[in-house]
N, C-alpha and C positions, 0 to 999 in steps of 0.2 A: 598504285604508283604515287609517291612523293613527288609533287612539282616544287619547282622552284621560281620567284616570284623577285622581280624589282620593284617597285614603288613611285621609282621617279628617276631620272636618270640627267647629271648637271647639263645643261645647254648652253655655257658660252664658249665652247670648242675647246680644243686640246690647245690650239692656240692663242685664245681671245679674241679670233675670229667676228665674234656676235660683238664685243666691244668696239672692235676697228670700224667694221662697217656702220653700227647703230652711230658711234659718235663722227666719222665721217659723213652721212647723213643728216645730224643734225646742225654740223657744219655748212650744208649745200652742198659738199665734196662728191654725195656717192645719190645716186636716184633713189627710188622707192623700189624700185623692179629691184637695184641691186642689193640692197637692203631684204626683199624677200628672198633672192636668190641664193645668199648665204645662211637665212633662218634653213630653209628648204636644205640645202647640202648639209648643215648640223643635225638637223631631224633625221635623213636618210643614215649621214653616218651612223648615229648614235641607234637607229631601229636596229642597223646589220650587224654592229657590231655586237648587240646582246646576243641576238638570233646566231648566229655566227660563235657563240662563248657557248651556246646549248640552255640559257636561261626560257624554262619556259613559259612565263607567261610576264609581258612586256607592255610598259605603260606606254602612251599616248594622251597628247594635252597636256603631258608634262614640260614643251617649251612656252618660253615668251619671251619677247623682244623687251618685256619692262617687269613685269612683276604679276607671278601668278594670278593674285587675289584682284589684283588692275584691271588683268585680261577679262574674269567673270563680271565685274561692274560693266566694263564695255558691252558685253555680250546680253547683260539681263536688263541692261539700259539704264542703271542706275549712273547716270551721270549727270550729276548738277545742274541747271540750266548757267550756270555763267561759263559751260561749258560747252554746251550744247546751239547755244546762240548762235555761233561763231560757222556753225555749217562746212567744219573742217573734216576731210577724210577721216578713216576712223585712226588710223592708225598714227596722224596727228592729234586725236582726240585723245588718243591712251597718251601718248608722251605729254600733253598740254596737263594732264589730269595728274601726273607723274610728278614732274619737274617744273611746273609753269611754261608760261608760253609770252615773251614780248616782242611785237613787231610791227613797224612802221603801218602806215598803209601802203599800198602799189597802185597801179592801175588796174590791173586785175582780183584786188585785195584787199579786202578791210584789215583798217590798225586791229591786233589783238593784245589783249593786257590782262592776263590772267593770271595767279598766284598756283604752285601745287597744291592738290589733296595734302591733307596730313599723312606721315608718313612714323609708323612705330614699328618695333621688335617684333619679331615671327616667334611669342612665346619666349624661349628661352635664349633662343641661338641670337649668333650677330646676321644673320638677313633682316630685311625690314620691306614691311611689304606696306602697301599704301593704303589707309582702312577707307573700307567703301563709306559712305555718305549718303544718309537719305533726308527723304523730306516729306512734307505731309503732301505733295506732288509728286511723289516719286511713281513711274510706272511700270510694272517690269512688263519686259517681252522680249523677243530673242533680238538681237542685230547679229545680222550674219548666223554660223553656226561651227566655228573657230573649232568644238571640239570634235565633232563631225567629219568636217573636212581634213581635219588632222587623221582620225581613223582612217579615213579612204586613202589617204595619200599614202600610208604606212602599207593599207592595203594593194595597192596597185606594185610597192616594190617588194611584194610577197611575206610580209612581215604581217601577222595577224597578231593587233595588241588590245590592252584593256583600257579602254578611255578612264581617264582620272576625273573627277570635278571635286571641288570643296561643297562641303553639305549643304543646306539650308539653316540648317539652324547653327551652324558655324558662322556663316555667313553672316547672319545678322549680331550674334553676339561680338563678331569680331569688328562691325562696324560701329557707325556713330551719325548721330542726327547733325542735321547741319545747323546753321547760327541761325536760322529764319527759323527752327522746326524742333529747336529745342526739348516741349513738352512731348515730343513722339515719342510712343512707347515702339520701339524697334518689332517684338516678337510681334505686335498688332499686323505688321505687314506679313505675316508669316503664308497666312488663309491666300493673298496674292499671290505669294513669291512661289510658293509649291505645286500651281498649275502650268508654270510656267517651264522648271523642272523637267514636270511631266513630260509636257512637249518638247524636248530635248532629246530625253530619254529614246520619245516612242524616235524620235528623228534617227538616234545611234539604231535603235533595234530595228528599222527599217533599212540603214545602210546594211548590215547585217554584222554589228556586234551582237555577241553572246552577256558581254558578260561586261561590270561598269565597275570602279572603286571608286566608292563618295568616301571622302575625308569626313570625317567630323572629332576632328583634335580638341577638341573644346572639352569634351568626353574628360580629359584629363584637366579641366580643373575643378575647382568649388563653384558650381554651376546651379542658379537660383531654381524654387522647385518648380518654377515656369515653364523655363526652359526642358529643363529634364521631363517634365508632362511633355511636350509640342514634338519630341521623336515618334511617338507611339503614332500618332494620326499622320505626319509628315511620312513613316515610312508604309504605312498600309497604302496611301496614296502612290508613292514612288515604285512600289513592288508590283505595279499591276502594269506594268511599260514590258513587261516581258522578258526585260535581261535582269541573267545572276550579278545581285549588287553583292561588293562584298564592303562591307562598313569598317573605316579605317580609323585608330587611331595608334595615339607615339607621343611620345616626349616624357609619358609618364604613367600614373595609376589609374585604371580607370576604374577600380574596386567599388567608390564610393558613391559610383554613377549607374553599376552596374544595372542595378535594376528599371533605367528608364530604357533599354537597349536590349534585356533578356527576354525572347520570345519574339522580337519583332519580325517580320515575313521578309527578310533576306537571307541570302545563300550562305552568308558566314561573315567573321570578322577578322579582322587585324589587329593584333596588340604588339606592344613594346617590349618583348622578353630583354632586351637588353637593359634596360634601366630598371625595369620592376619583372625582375624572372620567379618575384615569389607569387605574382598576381594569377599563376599558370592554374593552379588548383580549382579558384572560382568562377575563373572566364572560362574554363574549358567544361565545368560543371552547370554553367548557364547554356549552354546551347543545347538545341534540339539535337533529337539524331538525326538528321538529315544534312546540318552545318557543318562547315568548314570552321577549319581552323587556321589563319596566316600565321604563322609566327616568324616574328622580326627577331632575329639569332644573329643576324651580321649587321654593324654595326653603322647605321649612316650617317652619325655624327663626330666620327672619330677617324683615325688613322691608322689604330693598330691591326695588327694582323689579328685574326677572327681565331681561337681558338678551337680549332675544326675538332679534335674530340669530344671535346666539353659540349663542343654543337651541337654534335652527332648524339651524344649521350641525351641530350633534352631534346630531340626531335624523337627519337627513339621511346623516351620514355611517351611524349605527344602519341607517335603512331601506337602505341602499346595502349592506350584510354579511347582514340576515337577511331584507330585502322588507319588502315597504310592512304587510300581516298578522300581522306576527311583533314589533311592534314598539309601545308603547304609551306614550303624553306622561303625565307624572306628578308629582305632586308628589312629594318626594323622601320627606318623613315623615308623618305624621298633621298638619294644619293646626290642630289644639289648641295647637299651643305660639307661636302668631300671635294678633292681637286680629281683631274679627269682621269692621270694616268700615270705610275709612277716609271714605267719606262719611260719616262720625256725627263727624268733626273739623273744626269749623267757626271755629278758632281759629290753627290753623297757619300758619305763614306757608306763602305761597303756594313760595314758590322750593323749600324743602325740604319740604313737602308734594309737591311734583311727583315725588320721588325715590321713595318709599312706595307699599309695595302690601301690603295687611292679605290676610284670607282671602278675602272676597270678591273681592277685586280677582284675588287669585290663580286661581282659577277661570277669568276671563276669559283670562289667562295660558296656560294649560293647553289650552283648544280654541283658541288662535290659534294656540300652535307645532304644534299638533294639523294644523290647516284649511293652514297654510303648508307644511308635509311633504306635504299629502296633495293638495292644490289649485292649490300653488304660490305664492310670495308676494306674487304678483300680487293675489289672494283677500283680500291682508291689509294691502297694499301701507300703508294711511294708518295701520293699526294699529303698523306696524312703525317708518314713520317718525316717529311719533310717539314712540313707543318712545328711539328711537333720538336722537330731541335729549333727552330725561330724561337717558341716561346719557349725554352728554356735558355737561349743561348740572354735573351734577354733579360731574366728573371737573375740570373747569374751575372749579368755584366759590372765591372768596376764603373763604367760609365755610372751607371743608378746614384750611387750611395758616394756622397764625402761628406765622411764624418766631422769635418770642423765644420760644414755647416748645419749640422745634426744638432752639435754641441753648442753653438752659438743660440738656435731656436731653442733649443734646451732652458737656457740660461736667461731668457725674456723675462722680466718682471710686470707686476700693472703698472710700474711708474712709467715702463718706457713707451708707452701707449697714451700719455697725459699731456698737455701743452704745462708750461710752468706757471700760468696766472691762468683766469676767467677770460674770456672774451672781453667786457666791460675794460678790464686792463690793458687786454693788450689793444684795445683800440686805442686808447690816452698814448702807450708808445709809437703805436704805428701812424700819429698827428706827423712825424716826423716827416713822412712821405709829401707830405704839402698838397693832397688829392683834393679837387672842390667840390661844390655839390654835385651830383650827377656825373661823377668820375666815368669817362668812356675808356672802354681797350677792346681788343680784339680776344678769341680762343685760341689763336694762338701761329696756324699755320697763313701764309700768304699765298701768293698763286704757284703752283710751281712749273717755271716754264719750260720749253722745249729745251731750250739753252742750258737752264740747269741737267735736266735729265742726260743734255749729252754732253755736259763735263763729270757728272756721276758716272757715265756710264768709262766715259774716258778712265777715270781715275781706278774703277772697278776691274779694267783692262789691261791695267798700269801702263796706259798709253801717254799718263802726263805724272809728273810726281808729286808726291804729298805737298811741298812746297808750291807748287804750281795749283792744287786743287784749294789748298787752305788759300792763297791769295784770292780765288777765284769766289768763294765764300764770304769770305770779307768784304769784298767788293759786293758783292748779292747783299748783305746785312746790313753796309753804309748806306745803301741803295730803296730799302726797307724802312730806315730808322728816317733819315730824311723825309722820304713821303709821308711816315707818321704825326715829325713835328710838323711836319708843313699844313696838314688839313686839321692839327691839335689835337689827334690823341691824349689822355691826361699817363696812361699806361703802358709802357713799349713792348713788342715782341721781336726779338728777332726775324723772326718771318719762318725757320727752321728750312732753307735752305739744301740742309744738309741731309736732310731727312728721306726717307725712300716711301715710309710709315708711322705711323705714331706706336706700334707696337714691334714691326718687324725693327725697326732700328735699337730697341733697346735690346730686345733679345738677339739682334747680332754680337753686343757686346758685352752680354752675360755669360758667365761657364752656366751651362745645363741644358742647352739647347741647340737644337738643329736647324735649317733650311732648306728649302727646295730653291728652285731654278722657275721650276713651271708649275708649282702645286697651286694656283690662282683659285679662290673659291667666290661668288657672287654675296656680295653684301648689299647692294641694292643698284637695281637699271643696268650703268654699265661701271661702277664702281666696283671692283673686285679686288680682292686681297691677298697675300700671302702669307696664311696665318704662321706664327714659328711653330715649333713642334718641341713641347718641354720634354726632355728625353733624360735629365738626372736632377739630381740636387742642386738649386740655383747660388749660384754668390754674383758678387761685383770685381773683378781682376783690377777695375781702375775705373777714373772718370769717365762719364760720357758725353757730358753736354756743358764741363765748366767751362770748356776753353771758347766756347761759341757765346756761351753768353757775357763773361768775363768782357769779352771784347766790345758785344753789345752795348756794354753796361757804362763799358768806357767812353764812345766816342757821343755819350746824352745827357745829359743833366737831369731830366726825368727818369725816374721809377722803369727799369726792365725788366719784363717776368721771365723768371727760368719758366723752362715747361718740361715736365715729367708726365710720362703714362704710369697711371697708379695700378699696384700690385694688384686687384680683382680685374680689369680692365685687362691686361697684358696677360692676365690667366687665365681672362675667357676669352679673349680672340685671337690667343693661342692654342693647339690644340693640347688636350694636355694628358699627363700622364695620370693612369688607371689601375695602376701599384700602389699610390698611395694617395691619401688625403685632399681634398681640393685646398682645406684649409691650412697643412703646412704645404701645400708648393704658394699658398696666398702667402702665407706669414715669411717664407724664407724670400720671395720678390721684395717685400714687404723690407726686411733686412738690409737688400741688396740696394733700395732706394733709400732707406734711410741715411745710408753713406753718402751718397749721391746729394741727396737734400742739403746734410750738413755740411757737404764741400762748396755748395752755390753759394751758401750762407757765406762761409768761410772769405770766398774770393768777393763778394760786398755785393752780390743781387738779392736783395732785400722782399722783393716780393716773387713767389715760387708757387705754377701752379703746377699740381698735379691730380691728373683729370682723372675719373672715375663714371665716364658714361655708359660702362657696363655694367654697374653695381646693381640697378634694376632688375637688370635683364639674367644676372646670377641666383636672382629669388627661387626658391622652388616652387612648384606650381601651384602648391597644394599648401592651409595652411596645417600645421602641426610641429612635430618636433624637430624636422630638417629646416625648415623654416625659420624655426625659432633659434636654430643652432646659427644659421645661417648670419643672422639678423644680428649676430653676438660678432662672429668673424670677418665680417668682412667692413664693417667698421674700426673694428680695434687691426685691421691690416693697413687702412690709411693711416688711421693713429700713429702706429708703429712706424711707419713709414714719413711723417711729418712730425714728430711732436716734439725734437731732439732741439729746435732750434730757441732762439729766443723770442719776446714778447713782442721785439719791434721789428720782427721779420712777419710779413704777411702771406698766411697760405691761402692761395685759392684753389678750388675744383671746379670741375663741369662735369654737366651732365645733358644728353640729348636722347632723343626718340625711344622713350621707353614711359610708358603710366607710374612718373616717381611717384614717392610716397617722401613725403616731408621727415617722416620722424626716420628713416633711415639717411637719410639727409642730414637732418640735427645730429642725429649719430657719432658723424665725421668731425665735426667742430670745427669746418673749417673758419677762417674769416670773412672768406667771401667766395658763393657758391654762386656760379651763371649756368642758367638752366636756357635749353630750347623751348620756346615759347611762337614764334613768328607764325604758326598754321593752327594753335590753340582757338577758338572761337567764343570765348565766353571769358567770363570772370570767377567763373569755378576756379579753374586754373590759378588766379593770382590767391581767390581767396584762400584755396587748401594751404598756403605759404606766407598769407599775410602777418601772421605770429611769430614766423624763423626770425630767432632772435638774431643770428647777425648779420652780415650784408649778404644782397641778392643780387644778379643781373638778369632777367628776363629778357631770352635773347628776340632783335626787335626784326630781323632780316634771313630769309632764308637759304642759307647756304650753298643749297641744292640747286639754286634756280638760277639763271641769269637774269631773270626778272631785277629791274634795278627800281627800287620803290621811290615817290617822290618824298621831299621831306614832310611834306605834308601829312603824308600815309604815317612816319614814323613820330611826328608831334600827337596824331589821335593814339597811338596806340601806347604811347609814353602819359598821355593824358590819360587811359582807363585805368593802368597800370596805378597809376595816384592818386585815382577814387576807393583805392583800396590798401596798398602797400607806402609808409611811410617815406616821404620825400630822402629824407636823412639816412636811409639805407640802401637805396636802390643806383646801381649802376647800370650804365647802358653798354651792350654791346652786340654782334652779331649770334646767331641761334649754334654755329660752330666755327671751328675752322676754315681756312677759306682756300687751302691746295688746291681743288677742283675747277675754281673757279678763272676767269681769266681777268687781266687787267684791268682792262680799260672798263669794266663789270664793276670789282673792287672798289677801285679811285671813287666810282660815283655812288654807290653806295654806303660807303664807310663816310665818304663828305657828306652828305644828306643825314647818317646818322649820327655825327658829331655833332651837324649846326641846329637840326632838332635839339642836342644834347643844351647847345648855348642860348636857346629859346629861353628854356624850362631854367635854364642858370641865373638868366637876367631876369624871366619872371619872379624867383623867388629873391 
């Protein structure tokens, strides 16, 4: 018999559930009982509801209140001592370790003042998870037993699942030494960290799991030969706990690693057939006869509807090489990076609602190609045909294809991918700005308050009129630019106001694309998103953001930056279409902001950023010739997208929470590039950038946190920053955006980070 297999399955509820309560908690609004009591009713739903779809073999440990990889530091004890001091429950520890933590003292309470973990890219996708942190003190041992207790609880409501953990040797690859502990070689703690494992394991196999899935996504990438040696002995060790591990990876190729993994004493592995379905031949040629084979056939980082023949066909051919036993339907990744359920979209149109299939739908997916292998697709016959007109009704839609903007990409030259002078030049035009040394601005966004959201939502409901919503805007933006000048920004932003997202906003008002209602996916803690869903050929129908800043621009005498989401950025955290090219739906966004760019110019905002903090994170994993193609497109898409205006309009970019790389940086040619910096621990970091020929902002404060730093904290960190990086290029400003954040937070951080800015002014 064919089983069929989840991976992971999303936990911030079909309604944000996990966000309401997590963020009212950290409010004071809601207890800690309540706060368990809704993790506990999301776990239950989410166990029955697989169990209940026919899905037979169902993860556990796949929730967290903050961020998978968070939860296993809590749990192996690796937690910093400036962490650990503080003798905070734990489940104040994970959030303190998270997002920061500041607070008075009480009488029952010492003051705490502690900054977040760093926090980067999960691989490719927009999640971001917090990388563990070690130190030549670090101790591992278990606290609590989180994936345990998970098990039992599943068990007790009749639901028998597979505990998940991330590997060992993932684990430490994907971490980082801390700033005391710099010279530690991370795999050194490896001989500690795998008895500790152990003891886990044997913990699960005495509650009475059978069976475990260790992650080691790492698998897919260029992996030192260190590392690739340290599986062999880490899994002879972990195989003697008594449960069938089955060894998981995804995102990519594991071809080129394959032999530090072939032979090793577990019950089978998990690969990514969806991204790499040619890798089928040698991964399934490596295994014993006695292994299993996962294969990931439905898709957990996308949207579209699974292709159930095509599925059926590559299961089939699987059962036909290792038998019908040895062979198991799967989602390809953890189902966290999909929204929960597309019945809660009651808004979609029908035609391309038909194409979509969220987490739950997937499930259904998974035991049909399952029940069709194993029963024949006679068994499934209406499911498949059914199937089966979705994807053609798509592959045929007028929706897909408009040919003028076919023709227009067509028609692209290398000039229109060129600025019109050098950098060098267009700095001598851009003197015009009147910027001084150490110019400050913000990324772009301000707090966005309750008030706003409930004139957005008014306006959404057309409970107030366009008229009544644009005054109301205006007012927000006068409101914005005054507290700018008042504490001296040299740079203005509008605040954006009007914004929902930095990506769902532009793709509301682009042709080519769709939205949901409720399709929310987790991009880190309780931040969550509505990515849009490119569903045809992109253009621009009209302006989108002149009339906001035009107006901006009027009522200040200083420099206001338009703000644009650059075309890779809105392409990756969107979900996107798999018909055709990443790199023409890059290049026709790409198009689509070009106009946009030359309109801001037009109406007299002079300096225009357009941000690109997913350029990183669209890298392929592996280096070679996707890589290299990569490396070529998605620079010459900013290009194309900026390079139309003139010398003495200033472009900037940003970029956050991703391992850049400078020379894809230099790539862009922007004028001026502000990278996240504020959780960086060293002067690696400045140095890999001290060469970027044109301006830099290394951002000084951390977005994420309420943490409000003194100015003091922000003069040393502006003083290392100038042991290495030229005074006469560097500007100051926050690590991103600052929506998230609340006001009276804001005010005192952005003040603290200006008057540092007027320290370093009058010193030089």
């Amino acid at each position: 018999m064919v089983l069929s297999s989840v991976l992971g399955f999303p936990r911030i509820g079909a309604h944000r559930e996990l966000k309401k309560v997590t963020e009212s908690y950290w409010s004071g609004k809601a207890t800690v009982e309540e706060l368990f009591k809704v993790g506990k009713e999301i776990r239950a739903h989410n166990w029955k509801l697989q169990k209940e779809s026919g899905v037979d073999i169902i993860a556990s440990n796949d929730f967290s209140f903050y961020d998978q990889v968070l939860d296993l530091s809590l749990l192996l004890n690796v937690i910093p001592e400036r962490y650990s001091k503080y003798n905070l429950p734990a489940i104040d520890t994970l959030f303190a370790m998270g997002r920061g933590l500041q607070r008075p003292a009480t009488e029952s309470t010492s003051a705490v003042d502690v900054p977040a973990l760093e926090m980067v890219k999960w691989f490719d996708s927009n999640y971001h998870y917090v990388r563990p942190t070690f130190s030549h003190s670090t101790e591992f041992k278990l606290n609590g037993q989180k994936p345990v207790d998970e098990y039992l609880e599943a068990k007790e409501l009749g639901v028998e699942t597979r505990p998940v953990l991330l590997g060992p040797v993932s684990y430490l690859f994907l971490g980082k030494a801390d700033k005391d502990s710099l010279d530690l070689d991370l795999l050194s703690l490896l001989p500690k960290l795998v008895p500790v494992y152990a003891d886990l394991l044997k913990k699960l196999a005495d509650a009475g799991a059978k069976n475990v899935q260790i992650d080691e996504p790492v698998l897919v990438l260029d992996l030192p030969e260190s590392y690739k040696a340290a599986y062999k002995s880490t899994y002879e060790t972990l195989s003697k706990s008594g449960l069938q591990i089955i060894l998981a990876t995804y995102f990519g190729d594991v071809r080129p690693n394959l032999d530090a993994i072939k032979g090793l004493p577990v019950a089978g592995f998990h690969y990514d057939f969806v991204r790499v379905p040619e890798q089928f031949g040698e991964v399934s040629d490596a295994l014993t006869a006695e292994q299993v084979l996962s294969a990931g056939v439905v898709d957990g980082r996308n949207i579209w509807k699974t292709d159930l023949n095509k599925a059926v066909d590559f299961i089939e051919a699987a059962k036909q090489k290792l038998g019908e036993d040895r062979v198991i339907v799967a989602t390809s990744s953890s189902l966290l990076h999909t929204p929960v359920d597309l019945e809660n979209e009651k808004k979609l149109d029908a035609e391309i609602k038909d194409w979509f299939s969220f987490a739950t739908q997937k499930l259904s997916e998974v035991v049909v190609i399952a029940k069709a292998v194993t029963s024949g697709r006679d068994s499934v016959s209406a499911e498949l045909e059914t199937n089966a007109k979705s994807i053609s009704a798509r592959a045929h839609s007028k929706i897909t294809n408009d040919p003028a903007v076919r023709s227009r990409l067509a028609a692209v030259t290398e000039s229109d991918s060129s600025r019109k002078a050098p950098f060098a030049e267009r700095l001598e035009a851009q003197k015009s700005l009147n910027l001084p040394l150490f110019p400050t601005t913000t990324i772009g966004s301000f707090p966005q308050t309750k008030e706003i959201r409930v004139y957005r939502n008014k306006f959404t409901k057309g409970e107030i009129t366009p008229e009544e919503y644009e005054k109301f805007i205006e007012k927000e933006i006068d409101e914005v630019v005054k507290f700018q000048e008042e504490i001296g920004l040299d740079v203005l932003v509008h605040g954006e106001p009007e914004r929902n997202d930095m990506v769902q906003y532009f793709g509301e008002q682009l042709k080519g694309f769709a939205f949901t209602q409720n399709g929310w996916v987790q991009s880190y803690g309780s931040r969550y998103v509505r990515p849009p869903i490119i569903v045809g050929d992109v253009s621009r129908p009209h302006p989108m953001t002149v009339k906001e800043s035009k107006y901006a621009q009027s009522i200040t005498k200083k420099p206001m930056k338009g703000m644009l989401t650059g075309p890779v950025t809105i392409l990756r955290w969107s979900f996107p279409r798999d018909d055709i090219s990443l790199k023409d739906q890059s290049l026709q966004l790409a198009l689509a902001l070009r106009d946009e760019v030359n309109d801001l110019e037009a109406a007299g905002v002079k300096v225009i950023q357009v941000d690109e903090p997913a350029i990183r994170e669209g890298l392929p994993l592996r280096a070679g010739a996707e890589r290299e193609a990569y490396a070529q497109w998605a620079p010459l898409s900013f290009r194309l997208a900026t390079s139309g205006v003139d010398n003495d309009t200033q472009i900037h970019s940003h970029f956050c929470y991703s391992d850049l790389d400078p020379v894809h940086i230099k790539a862009l040619d922007a004028d001026v590039v502000s990278i996240e910096f504020s959780k960086k621990d060293d002067n690696k970091y400045i140095q890999e950038f001290s060469d970027y020929p044109n301006h830099i902002g290394l951002g000084l404060f951390d977005i994420h946190s309420p943490r409000v730093p003194p100015q003091e904290e922000f003069e040393a960190r502006i003083n290392e920053i100038l042991k290495v990086y030229p005074k006469e290029n560097l500007w100051i400003n926050p690590d991103c955006g600052l929506k998230t954040r609340k006001w009276d937070e804001t005010k005192k951080q952005l003040t603290n980070m200006v008057n540092a800015a007027k320290v370093y002014r009058a010193k030089f």
